[in-house]
C-alpha positions as CSV (number, residue, x, y, z in Angstrom):
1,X,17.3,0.5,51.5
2,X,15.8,0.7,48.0
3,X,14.3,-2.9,48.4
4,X,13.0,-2.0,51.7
5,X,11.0,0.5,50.5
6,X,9.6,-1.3,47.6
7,X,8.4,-4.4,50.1
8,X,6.6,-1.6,51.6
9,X,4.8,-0.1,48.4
10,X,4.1,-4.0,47.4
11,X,2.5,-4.6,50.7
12,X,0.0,-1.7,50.1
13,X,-1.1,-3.1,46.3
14,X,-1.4,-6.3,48.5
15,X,-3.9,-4.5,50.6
16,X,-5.4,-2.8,48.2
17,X,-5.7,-5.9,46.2
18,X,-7.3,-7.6,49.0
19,X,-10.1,-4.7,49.5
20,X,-10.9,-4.3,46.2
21,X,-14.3,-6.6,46.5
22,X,-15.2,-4.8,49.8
23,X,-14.7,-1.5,47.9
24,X,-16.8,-2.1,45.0
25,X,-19.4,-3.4,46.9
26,X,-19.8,-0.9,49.2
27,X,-18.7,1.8,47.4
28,X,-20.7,4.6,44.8
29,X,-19.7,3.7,41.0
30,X,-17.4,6.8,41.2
31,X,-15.4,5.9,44.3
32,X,-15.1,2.5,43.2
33,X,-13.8,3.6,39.7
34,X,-11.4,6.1,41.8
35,X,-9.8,3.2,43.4
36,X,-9.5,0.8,40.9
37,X,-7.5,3.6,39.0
38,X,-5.1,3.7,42.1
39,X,-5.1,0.5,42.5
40,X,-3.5,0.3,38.5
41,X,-1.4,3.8,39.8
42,X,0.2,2.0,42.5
43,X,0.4,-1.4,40.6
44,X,2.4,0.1,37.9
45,X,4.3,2.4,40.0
46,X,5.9,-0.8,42.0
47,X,6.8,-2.3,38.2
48,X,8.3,0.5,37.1
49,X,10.4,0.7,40.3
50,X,11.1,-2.8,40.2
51,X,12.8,-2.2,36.5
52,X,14.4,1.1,37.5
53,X,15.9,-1.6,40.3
54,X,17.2,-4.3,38.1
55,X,18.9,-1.1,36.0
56,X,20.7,-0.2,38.7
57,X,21.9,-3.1,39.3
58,X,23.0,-3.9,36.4
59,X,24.2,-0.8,35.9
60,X,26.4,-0.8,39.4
61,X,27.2,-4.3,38.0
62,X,29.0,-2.9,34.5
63,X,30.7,-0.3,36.3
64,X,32.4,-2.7,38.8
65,X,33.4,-5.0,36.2
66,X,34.9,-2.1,34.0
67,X,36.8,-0.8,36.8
68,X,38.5,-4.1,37.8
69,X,39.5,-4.4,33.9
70,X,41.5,-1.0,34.0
């Protein structure tokens, strides 16, 4: 479910990736700024879930692999 969710973030900054020219074109210099700075919210938001992720993982991994050792 976790991965699920984060395909759905990562199709946004997709989006928001691909609007980016229409936006500063079109846009005041203060609305433009405003959504470049989500655009860098959301884009580091999806990295730092994506390492939260692969610590989980690893983390569910380590305790597996303990348990079977006991």
């Amino acid at each position: 479910m976790r991965l699920a969710w984060l395909a759905a973030i990562s199709v946004l900054a997709v989006v928001m990736a691909v609007l980016t020219p229409y936006v500063l074109r079109t846009e005041s210099t203060w609305q433009a700024a405003a959504w470049l700075v989500m655009l860098a919210a959301t884009v580091t938001g999806i990295a730092m879930l994506l390492r939260a992720e692969l610590l989980i993982r690893r983390l569910e991994r380590d305790t597996r692999s303990d348990a079977s050792e006991t």
